[in-house]
C-alpha positions in Angstrom: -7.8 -20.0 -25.2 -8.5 -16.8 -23.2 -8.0 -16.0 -19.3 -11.7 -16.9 -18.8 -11.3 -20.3 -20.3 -8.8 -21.1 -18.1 -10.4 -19.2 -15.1 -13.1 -21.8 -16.4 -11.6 -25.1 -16.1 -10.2 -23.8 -12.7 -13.1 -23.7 -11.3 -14.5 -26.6 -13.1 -11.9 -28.9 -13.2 -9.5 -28.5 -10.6 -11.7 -27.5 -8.0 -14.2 -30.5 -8.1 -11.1 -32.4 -8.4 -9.6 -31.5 -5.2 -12.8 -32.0 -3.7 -13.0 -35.6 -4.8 -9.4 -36.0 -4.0 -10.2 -35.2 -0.5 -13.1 -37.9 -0.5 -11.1 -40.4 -1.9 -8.2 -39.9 0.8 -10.5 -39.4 4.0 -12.5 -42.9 2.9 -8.9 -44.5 2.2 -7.8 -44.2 5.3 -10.8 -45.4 6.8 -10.8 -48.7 4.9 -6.9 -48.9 6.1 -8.1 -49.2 9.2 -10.0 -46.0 10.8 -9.3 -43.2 13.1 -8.0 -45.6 16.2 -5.5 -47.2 13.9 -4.0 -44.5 12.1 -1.1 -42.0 12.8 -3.7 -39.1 11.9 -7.1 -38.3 11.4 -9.0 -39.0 8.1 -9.7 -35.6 7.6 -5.8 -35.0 7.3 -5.1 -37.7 4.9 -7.9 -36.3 2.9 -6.1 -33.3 2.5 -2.9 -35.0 2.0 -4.5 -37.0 -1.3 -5.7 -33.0 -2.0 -2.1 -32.1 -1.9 -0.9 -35.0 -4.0 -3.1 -33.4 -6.6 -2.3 -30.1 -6.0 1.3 -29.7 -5.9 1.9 -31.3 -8.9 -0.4 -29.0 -11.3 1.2 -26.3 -9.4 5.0 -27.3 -10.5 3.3 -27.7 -14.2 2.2 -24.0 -14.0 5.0 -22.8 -12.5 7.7 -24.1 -14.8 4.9 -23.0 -17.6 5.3 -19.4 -16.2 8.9 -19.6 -15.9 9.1 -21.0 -19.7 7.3 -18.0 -20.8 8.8 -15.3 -18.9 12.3 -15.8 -20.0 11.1 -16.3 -23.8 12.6 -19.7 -24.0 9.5 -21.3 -25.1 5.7 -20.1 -25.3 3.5 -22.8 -23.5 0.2 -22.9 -24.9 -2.6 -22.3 -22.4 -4.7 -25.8 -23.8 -1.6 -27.4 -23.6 -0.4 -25.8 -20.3 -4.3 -27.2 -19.0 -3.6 -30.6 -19.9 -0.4 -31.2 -18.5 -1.6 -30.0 -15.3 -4.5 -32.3 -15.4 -2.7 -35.4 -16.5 0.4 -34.5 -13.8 -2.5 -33.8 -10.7 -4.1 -37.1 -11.8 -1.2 -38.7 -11.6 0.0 -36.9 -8.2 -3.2 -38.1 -6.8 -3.2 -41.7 -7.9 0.5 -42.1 -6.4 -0.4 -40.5 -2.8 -3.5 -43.1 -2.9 -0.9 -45.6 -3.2 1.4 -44.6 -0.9 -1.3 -44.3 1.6 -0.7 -46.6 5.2 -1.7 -46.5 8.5 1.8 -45.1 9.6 2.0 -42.3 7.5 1.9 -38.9 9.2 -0.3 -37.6 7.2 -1.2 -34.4 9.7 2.4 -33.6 9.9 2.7 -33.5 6.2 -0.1 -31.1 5.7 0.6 -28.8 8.5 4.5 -28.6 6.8 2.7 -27.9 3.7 1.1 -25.0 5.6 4.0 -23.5 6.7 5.4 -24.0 3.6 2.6 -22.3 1.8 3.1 -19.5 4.8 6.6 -18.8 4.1 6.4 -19.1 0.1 3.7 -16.1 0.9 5.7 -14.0 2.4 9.0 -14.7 0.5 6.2 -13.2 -2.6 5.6 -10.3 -0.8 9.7 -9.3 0.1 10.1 -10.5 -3.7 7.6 -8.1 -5.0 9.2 -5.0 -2.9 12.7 -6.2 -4.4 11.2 -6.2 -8.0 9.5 -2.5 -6.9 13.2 -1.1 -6.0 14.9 -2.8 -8.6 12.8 -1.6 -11.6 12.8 1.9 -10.1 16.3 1.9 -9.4 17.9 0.9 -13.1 15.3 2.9 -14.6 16.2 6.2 -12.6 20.2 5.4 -13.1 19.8 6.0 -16.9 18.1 9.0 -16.7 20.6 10.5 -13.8 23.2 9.6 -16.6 22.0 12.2 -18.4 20.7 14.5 -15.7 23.5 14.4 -13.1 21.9 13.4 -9.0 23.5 16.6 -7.7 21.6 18.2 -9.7 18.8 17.1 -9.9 18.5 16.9 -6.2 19.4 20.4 -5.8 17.9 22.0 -8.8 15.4 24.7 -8.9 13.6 25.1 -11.6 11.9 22.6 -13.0 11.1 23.2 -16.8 11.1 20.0 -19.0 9.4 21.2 -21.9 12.3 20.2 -24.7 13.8 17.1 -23.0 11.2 15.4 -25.6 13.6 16.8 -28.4 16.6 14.3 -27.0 14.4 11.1 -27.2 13.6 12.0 -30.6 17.3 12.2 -31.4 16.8 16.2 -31.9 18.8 17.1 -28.4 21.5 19.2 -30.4 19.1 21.8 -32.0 19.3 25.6 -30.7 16.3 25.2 -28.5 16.0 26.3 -24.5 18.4 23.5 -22.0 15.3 21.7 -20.1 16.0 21.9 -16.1 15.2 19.0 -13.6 15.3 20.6 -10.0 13.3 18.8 -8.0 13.5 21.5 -5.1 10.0 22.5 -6.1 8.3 19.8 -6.4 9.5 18.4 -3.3 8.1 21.7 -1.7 5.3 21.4 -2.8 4.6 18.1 -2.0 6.0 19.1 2.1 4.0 21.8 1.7 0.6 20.3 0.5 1.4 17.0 3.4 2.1 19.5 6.2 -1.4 21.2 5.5 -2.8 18.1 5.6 -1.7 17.2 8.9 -2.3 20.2 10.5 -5.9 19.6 10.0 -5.9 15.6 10.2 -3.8 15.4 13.3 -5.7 17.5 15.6 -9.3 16.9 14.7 -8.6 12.9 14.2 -7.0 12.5 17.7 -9.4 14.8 19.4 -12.3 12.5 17.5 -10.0 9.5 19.2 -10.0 10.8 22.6 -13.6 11.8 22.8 -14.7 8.1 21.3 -12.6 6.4 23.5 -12.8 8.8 27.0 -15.6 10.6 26.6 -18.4 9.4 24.1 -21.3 6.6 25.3 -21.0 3.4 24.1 -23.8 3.7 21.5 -22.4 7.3 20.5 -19.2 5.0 19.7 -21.0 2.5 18.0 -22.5 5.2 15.5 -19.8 7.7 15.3 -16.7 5.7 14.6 -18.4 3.9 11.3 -19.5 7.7 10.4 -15.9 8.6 10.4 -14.8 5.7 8.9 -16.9 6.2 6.2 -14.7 9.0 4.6 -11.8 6.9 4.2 -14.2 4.9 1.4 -15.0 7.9 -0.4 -13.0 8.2 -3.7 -10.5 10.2 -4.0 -12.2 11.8 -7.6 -14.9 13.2 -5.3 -12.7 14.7 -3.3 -10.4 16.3 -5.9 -13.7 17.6 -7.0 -15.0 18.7 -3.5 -11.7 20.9 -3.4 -11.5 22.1 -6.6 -15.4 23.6 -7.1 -15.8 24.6 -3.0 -12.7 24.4 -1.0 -10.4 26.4 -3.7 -12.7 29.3 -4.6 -13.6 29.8 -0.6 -10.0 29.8 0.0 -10.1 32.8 -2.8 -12.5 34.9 -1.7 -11.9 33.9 2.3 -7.9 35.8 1.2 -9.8 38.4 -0.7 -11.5 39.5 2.3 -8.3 40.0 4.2 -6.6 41.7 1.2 -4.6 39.0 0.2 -4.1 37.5 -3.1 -4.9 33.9 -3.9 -4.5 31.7 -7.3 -7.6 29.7 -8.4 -5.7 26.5 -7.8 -3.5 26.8 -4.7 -1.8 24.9 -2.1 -4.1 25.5 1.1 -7.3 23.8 -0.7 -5.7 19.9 -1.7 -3.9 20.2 1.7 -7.5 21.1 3.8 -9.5 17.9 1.7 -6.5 15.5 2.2 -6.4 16.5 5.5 -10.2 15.7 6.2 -9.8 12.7 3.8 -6.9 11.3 6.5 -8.8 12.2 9.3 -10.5 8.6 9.9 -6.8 7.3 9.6 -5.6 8.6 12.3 -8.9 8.6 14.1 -9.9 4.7 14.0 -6.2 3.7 14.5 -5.8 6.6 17.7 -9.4 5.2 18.8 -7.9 1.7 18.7 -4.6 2.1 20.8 -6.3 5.0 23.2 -8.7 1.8 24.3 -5.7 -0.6 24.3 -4.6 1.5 27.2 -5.2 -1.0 30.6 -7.9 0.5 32.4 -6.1 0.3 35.9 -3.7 3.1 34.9 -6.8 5.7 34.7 -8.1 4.2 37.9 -5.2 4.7 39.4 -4.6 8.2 38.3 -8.1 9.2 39.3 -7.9 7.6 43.0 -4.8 10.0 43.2 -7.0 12.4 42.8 -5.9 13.7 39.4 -8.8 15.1 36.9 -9.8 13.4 34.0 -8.0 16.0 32.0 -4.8 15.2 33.5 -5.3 11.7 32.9 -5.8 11.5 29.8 -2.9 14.3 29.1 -0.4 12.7 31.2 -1.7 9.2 31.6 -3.4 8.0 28.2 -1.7 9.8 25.7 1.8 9.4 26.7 0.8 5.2 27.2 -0.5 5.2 23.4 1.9 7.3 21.7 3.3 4.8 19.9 0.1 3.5 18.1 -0.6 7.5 17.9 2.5 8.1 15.8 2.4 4.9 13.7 -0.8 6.6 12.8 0.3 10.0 12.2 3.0 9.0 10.0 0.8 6.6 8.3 -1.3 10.0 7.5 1.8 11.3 6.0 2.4 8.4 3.8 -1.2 8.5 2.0 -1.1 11.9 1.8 2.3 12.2 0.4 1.1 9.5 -2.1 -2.1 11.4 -3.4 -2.5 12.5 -6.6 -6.0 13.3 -7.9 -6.8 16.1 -5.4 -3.7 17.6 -5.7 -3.8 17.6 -10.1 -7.4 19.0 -9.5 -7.2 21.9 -6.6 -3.4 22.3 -6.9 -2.1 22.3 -10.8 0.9 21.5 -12.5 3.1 24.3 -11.7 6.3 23.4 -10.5 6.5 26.7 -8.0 9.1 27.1 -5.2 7.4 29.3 -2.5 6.6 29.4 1.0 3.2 30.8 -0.1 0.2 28.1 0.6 -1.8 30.2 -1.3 -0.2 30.0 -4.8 -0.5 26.8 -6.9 1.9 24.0 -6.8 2.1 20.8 -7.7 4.0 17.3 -6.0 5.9 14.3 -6.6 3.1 11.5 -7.7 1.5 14.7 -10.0 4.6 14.9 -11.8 5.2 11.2 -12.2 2.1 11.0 -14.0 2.5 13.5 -15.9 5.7 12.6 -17.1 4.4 8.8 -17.8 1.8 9.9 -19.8 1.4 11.5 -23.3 3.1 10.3 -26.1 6.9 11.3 -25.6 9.5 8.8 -26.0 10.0 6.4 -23.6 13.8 6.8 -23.5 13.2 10.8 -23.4 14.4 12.5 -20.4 11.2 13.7 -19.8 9.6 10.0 -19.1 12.9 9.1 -17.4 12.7 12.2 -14.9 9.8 10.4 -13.3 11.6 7.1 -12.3 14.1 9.7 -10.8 11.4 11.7 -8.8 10.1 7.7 -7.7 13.5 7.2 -6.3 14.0 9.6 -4.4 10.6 9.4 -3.2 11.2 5.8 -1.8 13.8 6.6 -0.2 12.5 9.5 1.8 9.2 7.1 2.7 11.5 4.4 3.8 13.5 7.1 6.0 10.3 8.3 7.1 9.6 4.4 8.1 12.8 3.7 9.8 12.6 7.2 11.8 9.0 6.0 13.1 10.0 2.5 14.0 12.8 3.9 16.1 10.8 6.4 17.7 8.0 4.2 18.3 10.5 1.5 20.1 11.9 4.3 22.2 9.1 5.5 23.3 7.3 2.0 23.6 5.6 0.9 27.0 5.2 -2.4 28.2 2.0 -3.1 30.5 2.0 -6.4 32.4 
């Protein structure tokens, strides 16, 4: 039986079951005696027959997936399918039974809400747990073999026979492989803080003017014009920087007799930049006109300009919502990949030059996850370490904005 079959008898099955369930459980409790008789209305006990069917298939699947997972036993999808009918059938039948006037039905189902709402966000904490773990055992074995001092500090980054170790070839008279992540990590600053010089100032000056200055039908247009950028792949954009941005940043150097490499830093960090501009620009727009009106009124019947107000007045009141946005930039940008493997290359290059190549953290994970080296090389290793290390600047990045944010945070009444 493949996915699709059972997607099939999902929707086939369980579906009009649950929807029969719900009949059955809303005319129930109107044959026990109707809405003025009953704890709840009929319209809650129908959902709580719709859970009696529910929960049980669920527990069928779940101890299924648990069954599987560990490799204690295989379940059979067909067989997996019928349990969970016969159990749901059976789940149903018994909350028929059970059924009477006193029952709080409404207060069951509205537990089983909460319920539902907490197991949904236990999934997502979970899932970041998993994410850290995985990275975190993976990247200890490779810093076993290349030590965290030094691969922190390192830098040169040259890789090239750390494929001879997982192929059990490590002690032939070949070159020592280095793992300084010094230049990637400069790159990948370098690359981000191009971007934001571009994205900050032109997508908070778009903010100001939609919010201050613009018309309301210039707003209705211009903010869905901007937003459309964020939807545009990031492929095209690689692309965009690669064939125009990169060779106009070479001849645009030439011109001032400087010297620029066909794939350099400035190029990826211009199109990220304009690719984060409706980031910061929507979410800027969207606390500027959270701002309470009667602080500009009141700064303008002081007899301050417009100007002022907004300088003194608006900006300082949405700072908060402007730097969560900022630093939300920062994130996607430090996360990028295809522009940068496009416009910027490979090469591991530690230099305050924008306009030689270099390459970043998510290029290098890639390309250390892909080819067909050993998995238990250093090589393939390295990338779990560059992850690490990565997460953990992101989450510093996180905590530094949340504090900032709460300290510069005003409340309005």
């Amino acid at each position: 039986m493949t996915a699709s079959d059972v997607v099939f008898i999902l929707l086939a099955g369980f579906l009009p079951m649950a929807w029969f369930a719900h009949r059955l459980g809303k005319n129930r409790a109107v044959a026990l005696g109707g809405a003025d008789n009953m704890h709840s209305q009929p319209g809650h006990y129908g959902w709580y027959a719709v859970l009696g069917l529910a929960l049980p298939a669920l527990g069928v699947a779940v101890v299924g997936a648990i069954l599987s997972l560990t490799g204690v036993y295989h379940v059979p999808a067909i067989m997996l399918v019928t349990a969970a009918l016969v159990v749901s059938a059976a789940g149903l039948s018994l909350a028929l039974r059970f059924m009477r006037a006193d029952l709080p039905a409404r207060n069951i189902v509205e537990s089983s809400i909460i319920w539902g709402l907490r197991l949904a966000s236990m999934i997502s904490i979970l899932t970041t747990v998993g994410i850290l773990l995985s990275v975190i055992i993976e990247a200890i074995e490779f810093f076993k073999i290349v030590g965290f001092w030094n691969f922190l500090t390192g830098t040169e980054w040259n890789p090239d026979t750390a494929f001879l170790a997982g192929a059990g070839r490590g002690h032939e008279d070949v070159a020592q492989a280095h793992f300084g992540s010094v230049p990637i990590f400069a790159g990948t600053f370098m690359i981000t803080l191009i971007a934001m010089f571009v994205a900050i100032p032109i997508g908070l000056y778009a903010a100001i003017f939609m919010s201050e200055y613009a018309s309301r039908p210039v707003r209705g247009w211009l903010k869905p014009a901007l937003e459309v950028l964020a939807g545009i792949p990031t492929v095209v954009y690689g692309f965009f920087a690669a064939i125009t941005i990169s060779p106009l940043v070479v001849q645009t150097a030439a011109f001032f007799g400087l010297a620029a490499d066909a794939t350099n830093a400035l190029a990826p960090g211009i199109v990220m930049g304009v690719m984060i501009i409706p980031f910061i620009s929507s979410l800027s727009d969207d606390v500027l006109m959270a701002v309470p009106q009667s602080l500009r009124e009141g700064s303008l019947a002081m007899g301050v300009t417009k100007a002022e107000t907004i300088r003194h007045i608006v900006i300082l009141a949405a700072l908060p919502g402007i730097i969560s946005a900022s630093l939300l930039g920062v994130s996607r940008a430090v996360g990028e990949t295809m522009i940068v493997v496009m416009a910027a290359g490979l090469r591991p290059n530690l230099t305050w030059n924008p306009l030689e190549g270099m390459t970043t953290v998510t290029v290098r994970i890639v390309d250390a996850l892909t080819g067909d080296q050993e998995f238990n090389s250093p090589l393939t290793q390295s990338a779990f370490g560059l992850g690490l290390v990565l997460l953990v600047l992101t989450m510093i990045l996180n905590l530094i904005s949340l504090t900032v944010i709460r300290r510069f945070r005003l409340k309005y009444e």
